[in-house]
N, C-alpha and C positions, 0 to 999 in steps of 0.2 A: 434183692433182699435187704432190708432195714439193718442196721448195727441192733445184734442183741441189747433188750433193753431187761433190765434186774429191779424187780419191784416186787413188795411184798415177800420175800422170798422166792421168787418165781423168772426165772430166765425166759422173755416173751421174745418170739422171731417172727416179723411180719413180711409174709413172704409176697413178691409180686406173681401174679399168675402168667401164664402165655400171652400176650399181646391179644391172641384172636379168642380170648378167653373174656377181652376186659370187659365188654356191651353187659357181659351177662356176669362175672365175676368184681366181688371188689379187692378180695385177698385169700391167701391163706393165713393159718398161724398156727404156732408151735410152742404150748408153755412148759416148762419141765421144771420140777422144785431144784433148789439153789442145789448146789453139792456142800454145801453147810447144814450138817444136823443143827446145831441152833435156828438154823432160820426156819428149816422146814417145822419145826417146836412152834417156835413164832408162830409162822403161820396158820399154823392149824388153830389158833384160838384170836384171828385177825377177819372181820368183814371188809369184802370191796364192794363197793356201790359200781354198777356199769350201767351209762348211760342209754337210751334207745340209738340206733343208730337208722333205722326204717331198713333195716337188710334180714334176709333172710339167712339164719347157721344150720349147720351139719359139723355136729361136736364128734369125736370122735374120742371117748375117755379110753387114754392108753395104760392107768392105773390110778387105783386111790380112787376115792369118793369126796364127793363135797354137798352141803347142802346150798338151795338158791330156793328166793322168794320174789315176790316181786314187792316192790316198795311199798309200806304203808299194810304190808298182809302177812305180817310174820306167821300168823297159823297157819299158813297155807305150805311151808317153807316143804321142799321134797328132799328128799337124797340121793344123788345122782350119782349111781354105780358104771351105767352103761353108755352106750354111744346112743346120743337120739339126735332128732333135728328139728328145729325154731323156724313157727311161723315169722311173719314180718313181727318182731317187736318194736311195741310204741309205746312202752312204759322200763320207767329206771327197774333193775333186781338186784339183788345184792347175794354175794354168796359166800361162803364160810369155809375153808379146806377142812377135811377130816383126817389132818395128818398130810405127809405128803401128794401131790396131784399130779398128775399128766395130762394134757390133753392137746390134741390137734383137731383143725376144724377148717371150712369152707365159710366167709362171708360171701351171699350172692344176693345179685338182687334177686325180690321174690316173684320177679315173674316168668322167673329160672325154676323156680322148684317145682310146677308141677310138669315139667317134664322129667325131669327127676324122680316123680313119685307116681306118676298117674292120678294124681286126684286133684282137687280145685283149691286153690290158697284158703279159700273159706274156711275150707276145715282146717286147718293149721292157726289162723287168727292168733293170735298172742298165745298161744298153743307149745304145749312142749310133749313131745311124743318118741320112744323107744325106739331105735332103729328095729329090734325086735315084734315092735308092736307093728311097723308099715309093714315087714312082711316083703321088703325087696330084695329080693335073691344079689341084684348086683351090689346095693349099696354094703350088704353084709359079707362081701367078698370084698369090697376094699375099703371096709374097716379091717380086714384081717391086712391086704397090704401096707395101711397108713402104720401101722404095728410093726411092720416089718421092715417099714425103712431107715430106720437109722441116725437118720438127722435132717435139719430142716432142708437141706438139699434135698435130698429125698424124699420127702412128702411134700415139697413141690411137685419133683418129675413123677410120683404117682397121680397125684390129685390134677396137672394136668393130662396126662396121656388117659385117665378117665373123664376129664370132662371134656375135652374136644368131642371125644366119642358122644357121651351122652349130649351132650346140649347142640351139636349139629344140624340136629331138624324142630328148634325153640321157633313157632309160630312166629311173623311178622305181631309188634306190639300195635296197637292204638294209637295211631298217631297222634292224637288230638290230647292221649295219655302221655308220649313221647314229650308232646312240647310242653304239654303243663308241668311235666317233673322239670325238664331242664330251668322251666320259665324261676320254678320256685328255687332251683339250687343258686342261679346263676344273678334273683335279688337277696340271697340268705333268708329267705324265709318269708320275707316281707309283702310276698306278691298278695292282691285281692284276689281271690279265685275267683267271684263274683263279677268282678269288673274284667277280668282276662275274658272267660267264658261269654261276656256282652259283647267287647272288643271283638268278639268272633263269629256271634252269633253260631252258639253252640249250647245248648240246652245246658242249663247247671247240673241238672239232676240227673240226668242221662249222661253228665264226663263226671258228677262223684262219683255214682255206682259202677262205670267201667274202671275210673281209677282207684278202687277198693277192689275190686276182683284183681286188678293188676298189680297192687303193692299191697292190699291185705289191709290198710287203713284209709280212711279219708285223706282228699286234698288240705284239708287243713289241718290232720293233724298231724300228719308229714311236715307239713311248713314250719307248725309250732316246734318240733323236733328240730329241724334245720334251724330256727332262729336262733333257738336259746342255744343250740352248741355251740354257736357263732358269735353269740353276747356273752357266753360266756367263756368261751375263750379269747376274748378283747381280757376281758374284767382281769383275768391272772394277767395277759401279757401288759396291762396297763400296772396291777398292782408291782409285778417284778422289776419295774424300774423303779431307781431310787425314791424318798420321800420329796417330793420339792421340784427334783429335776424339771427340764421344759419336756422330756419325753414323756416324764407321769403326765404332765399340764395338758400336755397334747391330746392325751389320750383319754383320759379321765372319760370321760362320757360316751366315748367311743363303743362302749358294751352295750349302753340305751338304742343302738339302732335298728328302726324296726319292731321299736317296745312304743306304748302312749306317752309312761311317764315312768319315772323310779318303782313307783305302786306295780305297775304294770310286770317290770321284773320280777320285782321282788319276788310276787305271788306265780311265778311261773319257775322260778328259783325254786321254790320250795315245793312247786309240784314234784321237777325233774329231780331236787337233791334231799326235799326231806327236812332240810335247814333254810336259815335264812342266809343271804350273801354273806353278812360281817362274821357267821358265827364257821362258814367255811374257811374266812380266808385268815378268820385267828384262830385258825384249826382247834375249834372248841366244840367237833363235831363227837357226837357218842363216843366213847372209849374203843380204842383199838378199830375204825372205820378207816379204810381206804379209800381213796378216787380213782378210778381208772383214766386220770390224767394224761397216763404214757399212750393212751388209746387216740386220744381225741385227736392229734395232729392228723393222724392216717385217717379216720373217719370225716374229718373236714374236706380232705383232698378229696377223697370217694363220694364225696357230696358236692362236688364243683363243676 
């Protein structure tokens, strides 16, 4: 289990799963508002941007409400009272507390969840849907456990001792799915699918469409996900060193890898964040807007 991390208001625990959990699990986690009324004040009139991460959630809201959008569609923004679960997301959303929040949750990869649910990732797609609305007898019995445990020790040892059970008989995946995901984790992003799938002599069109039913989006826009969390976490760890230093020198351009040119960034910068780089990192982004920064370490790992 990660050292509690305090952001926003919010005590975050990022829990590691059972070892024979990990093929198919990336984490659990546990947010619960500060034990500061000021903060939980704060927060309730503070936005966090959170990035895609290509995983599939199962949110479990232990109290409070918040609303969430996804980037660039504020009209569309919902309010999330209950427990529901996340197809594979491939786009930033940002969400809002309504006062203090709770929540605990399951990141998995998504070719985990339809055993979990009985239906096909398809319908899930950037999708956010009601534990009440799927109608799973099991999973609505342990949201009432994940409630009942206490602390993040304990919705560890529930969330595993139900997923070993559930995901025991997860179909053998695609292998030709297998190796393309590792291929893209294991260049940050950068791989040609094109040129992999020739290398192999393996139909392109026939390994996107199984690798969309298997992770819910495209081979490439998985990658595009994977790059930019990768350039962009160069970009802070290069700006964090001093002005001048040989470490900033070093690094400086370290974030362009895997992009054409600065252009290239840039415009991929403002897909995922909304902003442009310079106006993030002189945090001169919207008023009262967070990063789910304390996130990105743990979802880089879970992408390696």
């Amino acid at each position: 289990m990660l050292p509690t991390l305090v952001t926003s208001g919010m005590s975050y625990w990022r829990i590691a799963p059972d070892a024979r959990l990990r093929p198919h699990v990336s984490c659990y986690f546990l947010a619960l508002p500060s034990p500061s009324a000021e903060q939980s004040v704060a927060q309730a009139h503070e936005e966090e941007l959170l990035l895609p991460d290509g995983h599939s959630e199962v949110v479990f809201g232990l109290s409070g409400a918040f609303e969430r959008w996804q980037l660039g569609q504020p009209a569309r923004r919902c309010t999330m009272r209950h427990s529901y679960v996340i197809g594979s997301r491939s786009h930033s959303v940002l969400t809002r507390d309504l006062g203090p929040v709770a929540v605990a949750g399951i990141k998995l990869d998504p070719r985990a969840l339809p055993a979990l649910l009985g239906m096909p990732l398809a319908v899930l797609r950037d999708e956010t849907i009601g534990l009440a609305e799927l109608g799973v007898p099991e999973l609505l019995a342990l949201e009432d456990a994940v409630a009942s445990a206490g602390s993040a020790a304990g919705v560890g040892a529930v969330l595993d001792a139900f997923l070993l059970r559930a995901l025991r008989d997860v179909p053998p995946a695609d292998v030709n799915v297998v190796r393309l995901l590792q291929q893209i984790r294991q260049s940050r992003g950068s791989l040609s699918i094109m040129g992999w799938a020739r290398q192999r002599h393996v139909d392109a069109r026939h390994l996107e469409r199984r690798f969309a039913e298997s992770m819910g989006m495209t081979p490439k826009r998985y990658a595009r996900i994977v790059r930019f969390k990768h350039g962009y976490h160069a970009l802070l760890a290069a700006t964090a060193e001093p002005a001048g230093s040989r470490q900033r020198l070093a690094a400086a351009h370290l974030y362009l890898d895997g992009f054409y040119d600065q252009s290239h960034f840039n415009k991929e910068f403002r897909a995922f964040m909304g902003t442009s780089p310079s106006a993030r990192l002189k945090a001169t982004l919207a008023q009262a807007t967070s990063i789910s920064d304390h996130l990105l370490a743990g979802e880089l790992e879970s992408a390696s």
